[in-house]
MDTraj code that builds the backbone (N, CA, C; nanometers):
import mdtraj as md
import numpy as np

residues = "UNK UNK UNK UNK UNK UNK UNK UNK UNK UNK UNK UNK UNK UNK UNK UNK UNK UNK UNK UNK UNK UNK UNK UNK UNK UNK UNK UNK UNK UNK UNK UNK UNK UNK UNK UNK UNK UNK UNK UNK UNK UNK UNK UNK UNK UNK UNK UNK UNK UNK UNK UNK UNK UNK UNK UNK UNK UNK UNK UNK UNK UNK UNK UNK UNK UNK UNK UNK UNK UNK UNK UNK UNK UNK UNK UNK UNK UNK UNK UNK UNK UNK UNK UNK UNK UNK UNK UNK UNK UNK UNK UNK UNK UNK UNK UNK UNK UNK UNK UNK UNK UNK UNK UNK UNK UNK UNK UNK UNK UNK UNK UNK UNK UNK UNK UNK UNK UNK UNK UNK UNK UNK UNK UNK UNK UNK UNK UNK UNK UNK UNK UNK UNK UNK UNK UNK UNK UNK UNK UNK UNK UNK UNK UNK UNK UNK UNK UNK UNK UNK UNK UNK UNK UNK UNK UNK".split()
xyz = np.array([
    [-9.9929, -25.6955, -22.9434],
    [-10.0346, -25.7453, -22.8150],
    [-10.0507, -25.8959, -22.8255],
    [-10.0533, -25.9293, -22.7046],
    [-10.0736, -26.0733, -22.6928],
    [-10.1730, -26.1409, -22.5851],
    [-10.2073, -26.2554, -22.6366],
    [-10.2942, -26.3335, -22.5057],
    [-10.2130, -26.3938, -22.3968],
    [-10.1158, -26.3896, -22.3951],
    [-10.0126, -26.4712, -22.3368],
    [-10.0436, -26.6160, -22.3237],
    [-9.9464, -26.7059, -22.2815],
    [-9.9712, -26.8665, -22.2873],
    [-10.0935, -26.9115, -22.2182],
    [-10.1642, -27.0098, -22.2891],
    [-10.2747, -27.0693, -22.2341],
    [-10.3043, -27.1891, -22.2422],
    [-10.3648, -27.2604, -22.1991],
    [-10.3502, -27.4174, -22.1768],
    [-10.4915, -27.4594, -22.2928],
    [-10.4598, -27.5615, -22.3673],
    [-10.6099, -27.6003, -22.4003],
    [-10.6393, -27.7642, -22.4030],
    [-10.7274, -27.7692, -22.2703],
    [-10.6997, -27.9150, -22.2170],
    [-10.7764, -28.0281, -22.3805],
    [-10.7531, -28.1807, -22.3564],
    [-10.8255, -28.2296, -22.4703],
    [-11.0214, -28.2160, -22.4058],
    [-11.0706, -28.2028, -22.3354],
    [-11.2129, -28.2412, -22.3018],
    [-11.2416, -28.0737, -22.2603],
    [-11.3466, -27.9919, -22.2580],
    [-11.4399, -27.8832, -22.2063],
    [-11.5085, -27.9284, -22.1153],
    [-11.6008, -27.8044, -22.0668],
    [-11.7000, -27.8670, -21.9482],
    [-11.8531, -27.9630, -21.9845],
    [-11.8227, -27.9307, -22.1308],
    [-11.9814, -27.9885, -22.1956],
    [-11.9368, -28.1750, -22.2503],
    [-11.7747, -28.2163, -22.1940],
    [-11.7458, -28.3140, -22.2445],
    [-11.7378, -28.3741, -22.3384],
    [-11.7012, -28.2416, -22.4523],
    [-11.6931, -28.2844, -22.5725],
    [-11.4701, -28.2244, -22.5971],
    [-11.4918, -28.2792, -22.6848],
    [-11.3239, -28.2478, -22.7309],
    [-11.3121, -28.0866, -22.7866],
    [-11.2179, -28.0296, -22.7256],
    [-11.1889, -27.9009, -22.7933],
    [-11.0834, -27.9034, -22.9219],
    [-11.1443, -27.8650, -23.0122],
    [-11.0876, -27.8947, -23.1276],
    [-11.0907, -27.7851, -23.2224],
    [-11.1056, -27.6789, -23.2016],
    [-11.1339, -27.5488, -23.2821],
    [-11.0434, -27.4150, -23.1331],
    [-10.9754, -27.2964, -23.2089],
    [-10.9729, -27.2066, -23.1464],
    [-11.0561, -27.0601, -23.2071],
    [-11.1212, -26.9891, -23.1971],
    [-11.1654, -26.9359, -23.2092],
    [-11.1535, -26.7384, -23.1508],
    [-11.1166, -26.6731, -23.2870],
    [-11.0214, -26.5242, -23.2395],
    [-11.1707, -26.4474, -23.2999],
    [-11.1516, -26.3575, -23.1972],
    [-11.2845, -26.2384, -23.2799],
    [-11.2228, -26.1276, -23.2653],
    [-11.2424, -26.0679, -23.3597],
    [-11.1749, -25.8699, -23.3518],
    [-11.2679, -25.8022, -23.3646],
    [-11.3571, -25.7455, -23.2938],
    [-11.4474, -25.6364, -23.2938],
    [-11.4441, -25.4843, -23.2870],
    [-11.4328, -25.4396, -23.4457],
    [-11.4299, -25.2986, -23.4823],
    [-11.5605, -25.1708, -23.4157],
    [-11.5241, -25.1087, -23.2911],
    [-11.6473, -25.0697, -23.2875],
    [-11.6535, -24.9210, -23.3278],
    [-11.6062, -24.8978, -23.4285],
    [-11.5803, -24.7712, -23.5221],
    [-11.6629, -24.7349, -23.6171],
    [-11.6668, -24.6178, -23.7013],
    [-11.7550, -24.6272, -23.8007],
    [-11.6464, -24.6201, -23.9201],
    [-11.5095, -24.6839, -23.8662],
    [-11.4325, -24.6757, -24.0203],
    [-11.3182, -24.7685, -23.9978],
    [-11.2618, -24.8012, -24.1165],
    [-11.2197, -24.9166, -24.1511],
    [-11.0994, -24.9008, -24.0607],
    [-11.0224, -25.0241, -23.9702],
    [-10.8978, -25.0261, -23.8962],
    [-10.8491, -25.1756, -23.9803],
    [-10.7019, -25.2199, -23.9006],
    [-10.6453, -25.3354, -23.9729],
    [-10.5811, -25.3630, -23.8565],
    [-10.5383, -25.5095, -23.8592],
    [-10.5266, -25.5961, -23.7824],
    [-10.4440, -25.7189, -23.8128],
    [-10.3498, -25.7908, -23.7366],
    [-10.3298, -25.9461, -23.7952],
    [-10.2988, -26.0157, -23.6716],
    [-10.3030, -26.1369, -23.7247],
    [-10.2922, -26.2606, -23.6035],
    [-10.2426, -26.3420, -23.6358],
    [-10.1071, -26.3928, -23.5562],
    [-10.0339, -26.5045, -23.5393],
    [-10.0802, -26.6085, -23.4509],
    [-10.1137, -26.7468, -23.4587],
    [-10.1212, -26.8487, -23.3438],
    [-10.0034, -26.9203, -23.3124],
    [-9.9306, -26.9227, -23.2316],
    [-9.8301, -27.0020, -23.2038],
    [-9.8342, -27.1066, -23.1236],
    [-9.8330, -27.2554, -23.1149],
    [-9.8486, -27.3757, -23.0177],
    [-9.7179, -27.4312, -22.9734],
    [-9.7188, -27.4886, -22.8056],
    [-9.6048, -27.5374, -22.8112],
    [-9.7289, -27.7154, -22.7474],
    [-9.6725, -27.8075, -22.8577],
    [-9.7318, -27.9240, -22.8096],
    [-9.6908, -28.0054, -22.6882],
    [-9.7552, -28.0573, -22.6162],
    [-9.6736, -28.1442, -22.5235],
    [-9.6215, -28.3474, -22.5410],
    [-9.6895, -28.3093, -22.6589],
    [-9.6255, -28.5076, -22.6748],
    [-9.7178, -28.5920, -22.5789],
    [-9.6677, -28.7020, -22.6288],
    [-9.7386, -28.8539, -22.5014],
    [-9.6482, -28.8970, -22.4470],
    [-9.5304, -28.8024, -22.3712],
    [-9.3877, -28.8301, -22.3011],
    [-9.4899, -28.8534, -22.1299],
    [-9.4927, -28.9726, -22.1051],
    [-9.4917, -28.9991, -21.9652],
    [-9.4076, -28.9247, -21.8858],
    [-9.4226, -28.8349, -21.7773],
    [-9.3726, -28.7783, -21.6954],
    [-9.4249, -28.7730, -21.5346],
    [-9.3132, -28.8075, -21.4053],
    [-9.3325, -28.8015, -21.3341],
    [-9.3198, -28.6337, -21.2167],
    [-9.4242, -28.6450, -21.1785],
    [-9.4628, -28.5191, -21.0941],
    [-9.4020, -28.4519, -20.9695],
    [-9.4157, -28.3931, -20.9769],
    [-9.3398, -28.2516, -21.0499],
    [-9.2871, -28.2713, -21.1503],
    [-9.2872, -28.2234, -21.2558],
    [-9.1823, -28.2114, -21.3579],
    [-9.1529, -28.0427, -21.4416],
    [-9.0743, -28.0341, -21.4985],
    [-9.0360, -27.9338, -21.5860],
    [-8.9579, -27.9846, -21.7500],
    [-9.0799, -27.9245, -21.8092],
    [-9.0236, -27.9265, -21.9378],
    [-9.0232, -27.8193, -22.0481],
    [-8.9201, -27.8657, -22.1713],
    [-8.9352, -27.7215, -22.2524],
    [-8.9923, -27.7405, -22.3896],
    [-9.1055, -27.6588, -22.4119],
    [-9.1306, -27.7673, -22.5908],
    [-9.0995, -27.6815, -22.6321],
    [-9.0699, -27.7549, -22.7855],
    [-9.1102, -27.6919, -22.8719],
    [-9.2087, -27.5869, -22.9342],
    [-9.1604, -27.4889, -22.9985],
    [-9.2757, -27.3324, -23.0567],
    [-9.2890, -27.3902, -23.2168],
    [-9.4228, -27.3727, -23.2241],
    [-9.4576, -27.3724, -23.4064],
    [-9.5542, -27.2310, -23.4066],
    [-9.5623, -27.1873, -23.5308],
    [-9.6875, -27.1089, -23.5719],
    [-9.7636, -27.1878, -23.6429],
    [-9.8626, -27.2046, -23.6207],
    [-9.9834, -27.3038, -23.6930],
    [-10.1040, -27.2867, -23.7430],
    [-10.0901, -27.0793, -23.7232],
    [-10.1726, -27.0204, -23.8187],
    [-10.1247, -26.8722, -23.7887],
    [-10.1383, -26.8113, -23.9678],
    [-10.0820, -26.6539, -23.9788],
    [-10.2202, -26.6356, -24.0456],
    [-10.2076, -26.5192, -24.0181],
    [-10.3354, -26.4196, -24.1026],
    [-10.3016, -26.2682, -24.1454],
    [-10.2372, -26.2389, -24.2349],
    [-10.1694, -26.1184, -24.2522],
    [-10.2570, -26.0206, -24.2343],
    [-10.1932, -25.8732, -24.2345],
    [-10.2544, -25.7763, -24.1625],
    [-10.3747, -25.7263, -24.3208],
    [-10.4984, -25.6930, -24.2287],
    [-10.6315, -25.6812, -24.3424],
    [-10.7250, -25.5912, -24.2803],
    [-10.7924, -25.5172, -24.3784],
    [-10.9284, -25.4535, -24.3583],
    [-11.0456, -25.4755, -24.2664],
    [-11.0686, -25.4475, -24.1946],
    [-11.1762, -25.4893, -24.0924],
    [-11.2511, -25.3920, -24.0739],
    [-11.3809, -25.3941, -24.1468],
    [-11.4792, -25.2660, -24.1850],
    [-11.5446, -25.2038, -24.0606],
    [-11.5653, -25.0814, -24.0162],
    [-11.6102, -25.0355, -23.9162],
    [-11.7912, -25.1076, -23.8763],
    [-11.7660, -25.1072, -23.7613],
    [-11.9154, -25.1763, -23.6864],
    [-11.9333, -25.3142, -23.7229],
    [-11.7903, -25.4210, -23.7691],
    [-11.8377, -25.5412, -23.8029],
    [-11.7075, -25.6415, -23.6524],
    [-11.7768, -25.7495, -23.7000],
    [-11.6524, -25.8541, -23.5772],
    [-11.5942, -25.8944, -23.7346],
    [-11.4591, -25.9819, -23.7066],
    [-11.3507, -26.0452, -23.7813],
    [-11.3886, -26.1949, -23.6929],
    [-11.4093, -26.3036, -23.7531],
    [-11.4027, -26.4090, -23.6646],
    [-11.2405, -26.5221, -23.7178],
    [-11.1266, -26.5145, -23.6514],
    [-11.0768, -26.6559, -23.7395],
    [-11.0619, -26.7463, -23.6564],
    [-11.1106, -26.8484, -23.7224],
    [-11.1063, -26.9971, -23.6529],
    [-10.9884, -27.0818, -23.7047],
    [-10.9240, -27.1585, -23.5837],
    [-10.7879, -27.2570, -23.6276],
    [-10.8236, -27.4116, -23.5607],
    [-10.7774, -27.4849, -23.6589],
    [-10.8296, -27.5992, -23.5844],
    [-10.7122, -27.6854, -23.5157],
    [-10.7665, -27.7545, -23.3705],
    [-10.6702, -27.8000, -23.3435],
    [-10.6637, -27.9863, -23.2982],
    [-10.5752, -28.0204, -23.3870],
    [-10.5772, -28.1972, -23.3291],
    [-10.6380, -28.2603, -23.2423],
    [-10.7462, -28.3512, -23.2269],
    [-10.7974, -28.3815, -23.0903],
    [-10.6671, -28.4636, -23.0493],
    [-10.6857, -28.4478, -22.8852],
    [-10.6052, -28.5004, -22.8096],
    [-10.4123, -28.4663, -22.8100],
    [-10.4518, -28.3218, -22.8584],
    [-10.3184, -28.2773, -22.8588],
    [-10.2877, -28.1833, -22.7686],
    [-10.3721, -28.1126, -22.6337],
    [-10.3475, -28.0298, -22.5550],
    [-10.2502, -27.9051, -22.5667],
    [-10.2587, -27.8906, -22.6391],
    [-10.1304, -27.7950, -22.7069],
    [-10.1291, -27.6648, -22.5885],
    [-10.0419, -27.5780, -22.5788],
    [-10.0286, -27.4577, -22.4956],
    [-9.9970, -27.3346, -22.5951],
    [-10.1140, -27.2435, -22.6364],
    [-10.1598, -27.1719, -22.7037],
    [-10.0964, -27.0056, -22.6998],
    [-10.0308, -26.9790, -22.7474],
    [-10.0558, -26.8085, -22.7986],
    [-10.0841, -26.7338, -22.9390],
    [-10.1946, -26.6031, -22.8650],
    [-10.2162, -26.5441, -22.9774],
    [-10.1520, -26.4056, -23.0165],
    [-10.0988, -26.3493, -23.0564],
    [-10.0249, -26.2139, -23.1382],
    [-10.1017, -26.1327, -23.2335],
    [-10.1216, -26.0357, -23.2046],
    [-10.1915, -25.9707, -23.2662],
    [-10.1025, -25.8118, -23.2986],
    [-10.0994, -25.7515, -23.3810],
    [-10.0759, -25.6005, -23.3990],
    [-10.1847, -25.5527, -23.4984],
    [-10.1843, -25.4143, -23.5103],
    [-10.3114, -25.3322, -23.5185],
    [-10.3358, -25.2338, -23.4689],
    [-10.4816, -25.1682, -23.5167],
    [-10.5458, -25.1028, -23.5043],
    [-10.5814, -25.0646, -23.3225],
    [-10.5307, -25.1335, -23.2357],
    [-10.5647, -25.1446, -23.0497],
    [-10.5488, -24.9946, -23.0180],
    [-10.6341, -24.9664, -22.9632],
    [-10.6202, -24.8305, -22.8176],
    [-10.5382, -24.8645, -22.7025],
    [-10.4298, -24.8306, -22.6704],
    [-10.3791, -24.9003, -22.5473],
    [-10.3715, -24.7317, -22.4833],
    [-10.3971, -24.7435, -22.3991],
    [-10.3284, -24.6615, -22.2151],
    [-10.3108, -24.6926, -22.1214],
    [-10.1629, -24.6413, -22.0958],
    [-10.0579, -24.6626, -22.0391],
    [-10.0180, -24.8330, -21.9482],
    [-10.0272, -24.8505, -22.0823],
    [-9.9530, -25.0180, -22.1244],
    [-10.0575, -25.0921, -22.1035],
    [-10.1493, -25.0625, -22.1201],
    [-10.2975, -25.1248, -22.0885],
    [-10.3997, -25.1542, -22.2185],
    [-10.4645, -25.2752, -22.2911],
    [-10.5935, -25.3064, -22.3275],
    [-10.6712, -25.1567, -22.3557],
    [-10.7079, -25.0486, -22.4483],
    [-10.8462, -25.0022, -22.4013],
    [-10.9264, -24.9820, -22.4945],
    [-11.0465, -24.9656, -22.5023],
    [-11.1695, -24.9875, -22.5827],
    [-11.1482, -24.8305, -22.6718],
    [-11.2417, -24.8793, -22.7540],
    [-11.2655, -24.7439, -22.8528],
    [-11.2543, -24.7869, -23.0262],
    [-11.1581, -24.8825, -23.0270],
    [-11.0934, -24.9272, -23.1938],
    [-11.1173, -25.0619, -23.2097],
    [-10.9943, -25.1181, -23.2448],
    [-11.0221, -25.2591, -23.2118],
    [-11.0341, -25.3097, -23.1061],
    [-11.0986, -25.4543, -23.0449],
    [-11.1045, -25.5380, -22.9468],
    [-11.0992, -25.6752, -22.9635],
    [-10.9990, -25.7632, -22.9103],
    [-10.9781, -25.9003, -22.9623],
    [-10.9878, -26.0011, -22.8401],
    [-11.0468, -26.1061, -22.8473],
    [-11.1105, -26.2068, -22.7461],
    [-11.0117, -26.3386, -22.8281],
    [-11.0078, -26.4780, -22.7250],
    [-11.0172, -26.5928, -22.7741],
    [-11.0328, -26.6850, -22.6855],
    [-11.1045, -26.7914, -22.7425],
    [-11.1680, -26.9152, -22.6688],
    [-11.1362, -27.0180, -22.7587],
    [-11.1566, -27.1265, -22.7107],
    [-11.1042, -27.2968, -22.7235],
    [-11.2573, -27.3553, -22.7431],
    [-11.2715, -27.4248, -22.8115],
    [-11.3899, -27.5305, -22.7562],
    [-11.4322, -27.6536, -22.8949],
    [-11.5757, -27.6713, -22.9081],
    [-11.5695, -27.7611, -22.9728],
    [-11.6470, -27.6958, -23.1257],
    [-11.5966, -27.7086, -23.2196],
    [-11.6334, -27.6569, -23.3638],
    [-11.7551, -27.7123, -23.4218],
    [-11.8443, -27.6484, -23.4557],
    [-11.9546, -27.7761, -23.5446],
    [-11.9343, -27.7969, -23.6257],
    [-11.9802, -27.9308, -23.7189],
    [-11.9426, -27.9411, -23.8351],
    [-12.1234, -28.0086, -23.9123],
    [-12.1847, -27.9679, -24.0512],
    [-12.2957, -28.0282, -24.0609],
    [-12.3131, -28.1208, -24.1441],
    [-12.3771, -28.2097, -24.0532],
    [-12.3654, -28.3367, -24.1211],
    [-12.2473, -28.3994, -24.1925],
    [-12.1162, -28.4161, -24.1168],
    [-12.0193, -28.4123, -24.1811],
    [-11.9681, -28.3562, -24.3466],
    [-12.0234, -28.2326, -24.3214],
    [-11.9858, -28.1378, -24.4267],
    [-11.8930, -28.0357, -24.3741],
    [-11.8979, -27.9281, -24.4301],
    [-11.7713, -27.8085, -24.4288],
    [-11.8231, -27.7929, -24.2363],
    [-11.6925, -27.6936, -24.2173],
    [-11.6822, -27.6700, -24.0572],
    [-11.8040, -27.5352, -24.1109],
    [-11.8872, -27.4955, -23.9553],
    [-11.9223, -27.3932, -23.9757],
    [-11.9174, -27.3143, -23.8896],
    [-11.9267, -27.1408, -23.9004],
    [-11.8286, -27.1064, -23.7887],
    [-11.8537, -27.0965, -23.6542],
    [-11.7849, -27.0567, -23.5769],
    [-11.8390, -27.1035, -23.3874],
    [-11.8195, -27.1918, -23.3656],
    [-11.8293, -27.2102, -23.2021],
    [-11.8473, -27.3068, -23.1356],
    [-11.9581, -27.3459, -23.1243],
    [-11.9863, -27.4867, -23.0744],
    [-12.1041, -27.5813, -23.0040],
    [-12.0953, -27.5710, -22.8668],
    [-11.9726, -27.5992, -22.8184],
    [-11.9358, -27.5713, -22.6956],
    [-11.7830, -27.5230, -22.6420],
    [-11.7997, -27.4199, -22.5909],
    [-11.6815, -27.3349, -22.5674],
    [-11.6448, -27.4180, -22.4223],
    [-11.4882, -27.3466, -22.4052],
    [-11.4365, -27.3957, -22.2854],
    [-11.3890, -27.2952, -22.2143],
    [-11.4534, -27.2378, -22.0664],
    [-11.4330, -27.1373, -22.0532],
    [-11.2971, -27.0882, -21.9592],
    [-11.2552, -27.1999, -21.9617],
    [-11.1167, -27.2182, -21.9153],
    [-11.0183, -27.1534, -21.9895],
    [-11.0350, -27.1397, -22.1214],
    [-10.9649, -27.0818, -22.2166],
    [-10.9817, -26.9612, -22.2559],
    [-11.1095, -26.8973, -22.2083],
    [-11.1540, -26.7910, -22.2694],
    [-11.0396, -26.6785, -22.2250],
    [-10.9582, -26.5514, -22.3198],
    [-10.9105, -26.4762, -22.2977],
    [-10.9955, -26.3486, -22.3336],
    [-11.0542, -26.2524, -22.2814],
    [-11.0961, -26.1407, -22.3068],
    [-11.0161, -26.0262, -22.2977],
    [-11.0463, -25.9117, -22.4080],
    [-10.9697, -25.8241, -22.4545],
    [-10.8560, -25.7149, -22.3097],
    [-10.9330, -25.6955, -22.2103],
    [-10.8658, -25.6142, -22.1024],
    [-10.7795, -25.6926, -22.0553],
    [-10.7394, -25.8685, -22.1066],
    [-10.6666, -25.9410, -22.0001],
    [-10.5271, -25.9624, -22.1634],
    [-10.5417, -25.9329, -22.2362],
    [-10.4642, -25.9346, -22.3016],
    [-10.2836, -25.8731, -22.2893],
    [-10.1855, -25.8907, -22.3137],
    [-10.0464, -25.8444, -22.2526],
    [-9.9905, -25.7169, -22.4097],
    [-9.9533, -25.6437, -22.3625],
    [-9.9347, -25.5529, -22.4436],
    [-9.7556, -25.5115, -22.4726],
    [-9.7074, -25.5288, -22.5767],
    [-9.5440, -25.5690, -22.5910],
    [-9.4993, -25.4691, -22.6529],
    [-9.3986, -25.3788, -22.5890],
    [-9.3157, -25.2656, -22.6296],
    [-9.2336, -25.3455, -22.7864],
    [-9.1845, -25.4706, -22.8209],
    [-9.1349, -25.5110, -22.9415],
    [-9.2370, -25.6449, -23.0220],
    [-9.1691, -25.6755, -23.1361],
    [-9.2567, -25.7434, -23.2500],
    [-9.2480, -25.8745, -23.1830],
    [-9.2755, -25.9609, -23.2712],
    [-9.3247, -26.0858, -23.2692],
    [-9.2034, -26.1283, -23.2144],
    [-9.1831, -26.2029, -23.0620],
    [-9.0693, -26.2803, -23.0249],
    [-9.1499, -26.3668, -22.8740],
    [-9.2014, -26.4584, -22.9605],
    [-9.3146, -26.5301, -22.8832],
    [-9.2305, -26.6443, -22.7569],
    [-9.3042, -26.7111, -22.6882],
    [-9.3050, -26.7733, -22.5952],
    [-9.3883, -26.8199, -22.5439],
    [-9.4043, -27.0063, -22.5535],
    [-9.5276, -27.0380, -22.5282],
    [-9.5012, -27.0995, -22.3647],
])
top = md.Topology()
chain = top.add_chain()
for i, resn in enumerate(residues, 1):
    res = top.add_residue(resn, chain, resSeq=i)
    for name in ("N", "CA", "C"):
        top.add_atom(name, md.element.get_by_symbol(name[0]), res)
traj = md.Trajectory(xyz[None], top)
């Protein structure tokens, strides 16, 4: 499944820079399921463009997480960080452990969310995990997620 394309502007509503993405997988089982996650970005550059426009970027993956253990009754959190001032246009990929009916998101196994926002870091030491301030512009929750009859053949 997928989040499908999403925008992640450079500023949030708390006016700080979004610079972290942030994936949670929440096992609500009492036994172990598996899971993995692809991030794929397509950047937009500092190409001046006049309005209206249409353009096509470029696709990177800019974070894999191969498929892993995710112990029953716990969340999975992975965090990716992203360039300030790079607005990038975001997808996430996931396969797994998901309940889907009839081509639909549904609860019971795994459940996967993602949000944009700003990462803490202490006292300029290691990142730690979460946000400070999320952007809720970005937020994708698990029922809004797109669900894909084939594998990984992304599009940002």
């Amino acid at each position: 499944m997928n989040s499908g394309p999403f925008h992640i502007p450079t500023a949030n509503q708390a006016n700080t820079l979004n610079n972290r993405i942030v994936i949670t997988i929440k096992n609500h089982t009492d036994r172990t399921l598996q899971a993995d996650v692809i991030v794929d970005a397509c950047f937009p550059g500092e190409t001046v463009v006049n309005l209206p426009s249409v353009r096509d970027l470029n696709e990177a993956t800019i974070a894999s997480f191969p498929r892993a253990d995710i112990p029953g009754q716990t969340c999975r959190v992975y965090e990716v960080p992203i360039a300030p001032n790079s607005r990038p246009f975001i997808k996430v990929i996931s396969t797994g452990d998901y309940a889907v009916i009839e081509g639909r998101p549904a609860g019971g196994l795994l459940e996967i969310s993602v949000v944009a926002g700003e990462g803490q870091l202490l006292g300029g030491g290691p990142p730690v995990t979460g946000l400070i301030a999320a952007d809720a512009a970005t937020f994708v929750p698990y029922g809004s997620w797109v669900v894909e009859d084939r594998h990984r053949d992304s599009d940002c």
